[in-house]
C-alpha positions as CSV (number, residue, x, y, z in Angstrom):
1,X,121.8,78.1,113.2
2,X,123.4,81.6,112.2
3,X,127.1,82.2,111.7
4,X,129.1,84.1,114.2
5,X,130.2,87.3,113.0
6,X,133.1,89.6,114.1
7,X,132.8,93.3,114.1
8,X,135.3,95.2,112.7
9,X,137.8,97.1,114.8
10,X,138.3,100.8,114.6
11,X,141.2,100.0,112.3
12,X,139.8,98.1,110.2
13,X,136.6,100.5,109.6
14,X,139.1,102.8,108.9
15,X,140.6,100.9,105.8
16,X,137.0,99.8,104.7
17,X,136.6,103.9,104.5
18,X,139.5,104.3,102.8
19,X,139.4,101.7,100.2
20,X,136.0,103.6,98.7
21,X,138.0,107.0,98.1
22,X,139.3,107.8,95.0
23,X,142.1,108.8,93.2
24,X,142.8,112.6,93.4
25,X,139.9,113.0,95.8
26,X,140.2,116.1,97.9
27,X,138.8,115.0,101.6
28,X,137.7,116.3,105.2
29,X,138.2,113.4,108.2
30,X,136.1,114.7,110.7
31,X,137.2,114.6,114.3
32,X,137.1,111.0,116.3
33,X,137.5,107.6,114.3
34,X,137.3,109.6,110.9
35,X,140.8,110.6,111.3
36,X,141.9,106.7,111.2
37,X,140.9,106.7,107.7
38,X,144.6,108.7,106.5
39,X,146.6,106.2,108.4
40,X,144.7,103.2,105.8
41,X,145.3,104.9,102.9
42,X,146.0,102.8,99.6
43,X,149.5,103.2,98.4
44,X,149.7,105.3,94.9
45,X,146.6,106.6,95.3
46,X,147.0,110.5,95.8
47,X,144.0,111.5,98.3
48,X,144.5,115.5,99.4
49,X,143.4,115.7,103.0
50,X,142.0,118.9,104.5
51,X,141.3,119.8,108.0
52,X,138.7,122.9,108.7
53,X,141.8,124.6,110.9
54,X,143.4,125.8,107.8
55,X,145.4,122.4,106.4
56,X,145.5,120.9,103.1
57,X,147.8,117.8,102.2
58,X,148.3,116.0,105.3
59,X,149.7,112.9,105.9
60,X,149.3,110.0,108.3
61,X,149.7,110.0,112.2
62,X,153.5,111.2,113.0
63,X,155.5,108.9,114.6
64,X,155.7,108.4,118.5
65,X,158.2,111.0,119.3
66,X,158.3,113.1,116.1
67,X,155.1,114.9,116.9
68,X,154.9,118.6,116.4
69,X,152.1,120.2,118.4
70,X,152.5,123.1,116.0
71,X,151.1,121.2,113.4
72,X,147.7,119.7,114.4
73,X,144.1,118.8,112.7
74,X,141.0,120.1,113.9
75,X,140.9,118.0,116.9
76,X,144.2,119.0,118.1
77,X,145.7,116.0,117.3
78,X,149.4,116.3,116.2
79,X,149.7,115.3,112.1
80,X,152.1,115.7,109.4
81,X,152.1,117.7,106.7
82,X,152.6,115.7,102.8
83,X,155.1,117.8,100.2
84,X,153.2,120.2,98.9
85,X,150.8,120.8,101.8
86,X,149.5,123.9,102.7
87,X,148.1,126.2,105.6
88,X,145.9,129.0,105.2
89,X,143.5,131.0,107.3
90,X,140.6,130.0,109.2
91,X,138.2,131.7,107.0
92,X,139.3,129.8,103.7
93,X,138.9,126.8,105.3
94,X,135.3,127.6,105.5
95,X,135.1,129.2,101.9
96,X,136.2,125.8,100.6
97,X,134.2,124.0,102.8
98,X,131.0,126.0,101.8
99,X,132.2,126.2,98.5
100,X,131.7,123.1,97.0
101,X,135.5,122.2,96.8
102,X,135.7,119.5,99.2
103,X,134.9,116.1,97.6
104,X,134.2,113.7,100.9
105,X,133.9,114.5,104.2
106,X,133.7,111.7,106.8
107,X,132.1,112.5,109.8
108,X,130.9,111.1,113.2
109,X,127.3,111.0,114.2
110,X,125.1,109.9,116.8
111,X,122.2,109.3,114.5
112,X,122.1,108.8,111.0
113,X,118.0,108.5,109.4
114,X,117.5,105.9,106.4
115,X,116.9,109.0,104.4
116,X,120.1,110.7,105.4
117,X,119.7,112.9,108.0
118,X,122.2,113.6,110.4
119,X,122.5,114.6,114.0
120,X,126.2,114.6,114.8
121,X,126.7,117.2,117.7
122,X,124.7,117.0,120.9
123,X,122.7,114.3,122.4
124,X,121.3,116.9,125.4
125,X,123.8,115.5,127.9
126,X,125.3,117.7,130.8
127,X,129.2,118.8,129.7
128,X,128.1,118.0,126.1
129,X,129.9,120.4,123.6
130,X,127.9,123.3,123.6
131,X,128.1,123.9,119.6
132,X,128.0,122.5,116.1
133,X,131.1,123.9,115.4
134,X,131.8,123.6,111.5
135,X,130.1,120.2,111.0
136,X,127.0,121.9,109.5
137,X,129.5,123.3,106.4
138,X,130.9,120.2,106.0
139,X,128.5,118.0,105.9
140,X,126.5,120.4,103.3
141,X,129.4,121.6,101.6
142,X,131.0,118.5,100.9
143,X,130.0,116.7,97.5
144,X,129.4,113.4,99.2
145,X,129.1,113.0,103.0
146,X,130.0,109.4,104.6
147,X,129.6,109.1,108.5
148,X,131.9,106.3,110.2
149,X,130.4,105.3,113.2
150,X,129.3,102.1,115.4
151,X,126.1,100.8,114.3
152,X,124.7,100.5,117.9
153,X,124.7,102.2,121.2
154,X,126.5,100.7,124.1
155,X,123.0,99.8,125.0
156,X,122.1,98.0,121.8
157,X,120.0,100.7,119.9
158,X,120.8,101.6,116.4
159,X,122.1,104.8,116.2
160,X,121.0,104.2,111.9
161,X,116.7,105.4,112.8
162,X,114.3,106.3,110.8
163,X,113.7,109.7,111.9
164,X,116.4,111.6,114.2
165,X,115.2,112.4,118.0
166,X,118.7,114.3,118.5
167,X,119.2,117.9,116.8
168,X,119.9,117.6,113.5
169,X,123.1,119.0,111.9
170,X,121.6,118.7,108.1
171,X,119.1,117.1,106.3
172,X,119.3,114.5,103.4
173,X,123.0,115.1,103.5
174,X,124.6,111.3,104.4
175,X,125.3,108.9,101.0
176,X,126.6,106.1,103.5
177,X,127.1,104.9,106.5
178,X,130.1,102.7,107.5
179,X,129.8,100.9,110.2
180,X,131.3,97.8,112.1
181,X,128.5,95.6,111.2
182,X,127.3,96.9,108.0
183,X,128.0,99.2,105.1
184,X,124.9,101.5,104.1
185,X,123.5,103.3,101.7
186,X,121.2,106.2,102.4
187,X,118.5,107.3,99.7
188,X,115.0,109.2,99.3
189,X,113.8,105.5,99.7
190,X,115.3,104.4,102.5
191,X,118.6,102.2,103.4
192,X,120.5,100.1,100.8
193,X,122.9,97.5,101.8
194,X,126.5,98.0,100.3
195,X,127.7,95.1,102.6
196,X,128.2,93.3,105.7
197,X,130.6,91.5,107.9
198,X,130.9,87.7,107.3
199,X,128.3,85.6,108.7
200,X,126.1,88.7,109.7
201,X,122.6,87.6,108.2
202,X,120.9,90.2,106.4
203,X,117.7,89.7,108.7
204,X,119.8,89.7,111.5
205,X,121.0,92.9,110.4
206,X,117.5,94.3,109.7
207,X,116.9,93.2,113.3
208,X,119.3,95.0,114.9
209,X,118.9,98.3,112.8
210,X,115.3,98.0,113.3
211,X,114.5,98.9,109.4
212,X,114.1,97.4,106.2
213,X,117.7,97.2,104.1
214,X,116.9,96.6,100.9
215,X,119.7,94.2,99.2
């Protein structure tokens, strides 16, 4: 009989995402559950946060009551600013984004494909948001792109498919996927298992994803 397994919370997603960036790494946390991942940041290890409004060196969530609406990422959520830190204009944002300048960027999605395809910004739905806003940069820009996302729908359908049926907002762009059940690897060959929640059996996993993982 199979294990139960426990998904991970949004929290603790967050600190899985965060244990895989590396020292000095200069990252964009997209808007959503990405922005968890500067709250789980390792202690001593220096990780330079950028937000596409014109931000580099944040910090962590400001305390309840010492927020400063002033100072707020992309999603217009209130964050503090590290020693150090830096604003700039809207357009250099964008130049460092397109650049090449931006190590990791963690994004959202609504599909991810085995071979790294991404569809992160409208599923067709009346009062969804009309635009792809700067995701398109980022997830192109970026060296390595990592989406953060549930691995299912709140229907039960893998939102990790082999081919996207939402618009896509780049192609061949996504290295991994972290998810609650499972941590993936995208390549020209299809998904890679990095790994999985306790007592989540790989077939189990290829079940629900509908795909083959290799291990």
């Amino acid at each position: 009989m199979p294990m139960a397994y426990q998904r991970r919370t949004k929290d603790q997603l967050a600190a899985r995402v965060a244990q895989d960036i590396f020292d000095g790494a200069v990252v964009n946390l997209g808007i959503g559950q990405p922005t968890l991942v500067a709250n789980h940041l390792p202690a001593g290890r220096e990780v330079i946060l950028h937000s596409e409004n014109g931000i580099l060196g944040m910090g962590p969530a400001p305390a309840g009551g010492a927020e400063d609406y002033d100072l707020i990422n992309a999603g217009k959520q209130p964050v503090t600013l590290l020693p150090g830190g830096a604003y700039f204009h809207h357009a250099d944002s964008f130049a460092m984004m397109r650049g090449g300048h931006l190590d990791i960027c963690v994004l959202g999605a609504f599909q991810v494909s085995a071979t790294g395809d991404l569809a992160n910004w409208s599923t067709g739905e009346p009062g969804a948001i009309p635009a792809v806003g700067g995701a398109m940069d980022l997830a192109i820009g970026a060296k390595q792109t990592w989406v953060m996302m549930d691995l299912l729908t709140k229907t039960g359908e893998s939102k990790v498919v082999e081919r996207c049926s939402y618009p896509l907002t780049g192609i061949g762009c996504v290295k991994r996927v972290y998810s609650d059940l499972a941590t993936l690897e995208c390549t020209p060959q299809g998904l890679k298992l990095i790994d999985k929640v306790d007592g989540l059996d790989h077939a189990e996993l290829e079940r629900l994803v509908g795909l083959p993982i290799a291990a």
